[in-house]
N, C-alpha and C positions, 0 to 999 in steps of 0.2 A: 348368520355368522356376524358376530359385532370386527368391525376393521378393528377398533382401538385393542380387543384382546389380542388379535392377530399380531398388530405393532406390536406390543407389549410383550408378547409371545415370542418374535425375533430378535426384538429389543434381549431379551433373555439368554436365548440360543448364539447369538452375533455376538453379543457384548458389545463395547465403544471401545472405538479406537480413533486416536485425536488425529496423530499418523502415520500416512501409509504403511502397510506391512503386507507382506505375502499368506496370503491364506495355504489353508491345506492343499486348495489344490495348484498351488503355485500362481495366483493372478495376482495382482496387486490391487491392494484393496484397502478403502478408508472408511470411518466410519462404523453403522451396524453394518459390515457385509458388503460396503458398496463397492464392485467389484470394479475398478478404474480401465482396467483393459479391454473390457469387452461393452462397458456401458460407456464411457467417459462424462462427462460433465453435458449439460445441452448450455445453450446460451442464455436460455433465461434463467437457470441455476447459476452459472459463470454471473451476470448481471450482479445475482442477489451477494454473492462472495461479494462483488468489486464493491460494493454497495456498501457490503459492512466493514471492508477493510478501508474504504478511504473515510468512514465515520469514526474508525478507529485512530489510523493516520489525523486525521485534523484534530480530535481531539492529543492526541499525544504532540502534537505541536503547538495548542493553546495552553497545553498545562506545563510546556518547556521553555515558551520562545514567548516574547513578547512581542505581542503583531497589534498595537496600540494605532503603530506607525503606521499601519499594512492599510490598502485599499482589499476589498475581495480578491482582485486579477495576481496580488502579490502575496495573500493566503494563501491561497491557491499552487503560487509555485513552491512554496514549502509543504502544502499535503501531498502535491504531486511528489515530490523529492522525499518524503517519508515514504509515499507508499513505497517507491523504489529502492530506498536503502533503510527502510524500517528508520524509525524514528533517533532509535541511536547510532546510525549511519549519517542522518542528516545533523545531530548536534557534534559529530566530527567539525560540521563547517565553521569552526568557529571565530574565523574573522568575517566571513559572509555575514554571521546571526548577528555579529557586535556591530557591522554596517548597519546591516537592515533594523535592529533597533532605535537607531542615532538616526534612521532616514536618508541614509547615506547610498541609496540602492543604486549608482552609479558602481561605485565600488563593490557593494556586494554584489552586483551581476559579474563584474570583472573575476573579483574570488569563486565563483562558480566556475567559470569558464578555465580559471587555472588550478585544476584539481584533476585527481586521477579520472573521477567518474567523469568530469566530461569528456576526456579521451575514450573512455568506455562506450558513451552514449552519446557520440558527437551530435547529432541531430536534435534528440530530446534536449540536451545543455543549451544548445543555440538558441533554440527555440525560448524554452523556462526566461535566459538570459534576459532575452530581449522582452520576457514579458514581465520580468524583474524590471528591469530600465526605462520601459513605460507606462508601467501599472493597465497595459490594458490587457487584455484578451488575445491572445494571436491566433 
């Protein structure tokens, strides 16, 4: 039995579906058939997702934001801040990005920290902040 007709064969039968939806028999399900409820994701599937969602994220913030200014540690807090609010969540911050291109990242830590989402995500904001305000890693 060749696997690849086998795929090909579900691939058929399943169809694609981007997402979620309830199948016939009621489970929720993504994908060819992948049934979410009774499989879920394992970690090194979850990995490869975060993997390509924060290569998505960065790039959606090199092709928005100008990080000329940026060290990595303050890239960083803008892909983080994409992945989280998608990419046109984080061009909301718009006196932040007009800081942080000018090199002003005093201030733009400040405008992080006075925004809805950092009351959302107090811990994640403090954190970002401060690695906004010293370019390093926390």
């Amino acid at each position: 039995m060749s696997l690849m007709i086998t795929v090909e064969q579900i691939k058929k039968h399943e169809g694609y579906k981007q997402y979620p939806y309830y199948c016939t028999g009621g489970k929720l399900t993504i994908g060819y058939g992948r049934n979410l409820e009774d499989n879920g994701i394992d970690e090194e599937e979850a990995e490869q997702l975060l993997a390509k969602d924060i290569r998505e994220a960065k790039a959606g913030v090199k092709r928005r934001i100008d990080v000329s200014r940026c060290n990595e540690a303050r890239q960083a807090v803008l892909v983080n801040m994409a992945f989280n609010l998608g990419v046109t969540g984080l061009m909301g911050f718009k006196k932040m990005i007009a800081n942080l291109e000018q090199g002003n990242y005093e201030q733009a830590a400040l405008e992080m920290l006075h925004s809805r989402w950092a009351n959302q995500v107090p811990g994640r904001a403090n954190e970002l902040a401060k690695q906004m305000l010293s370019g390093e890693w926390q």
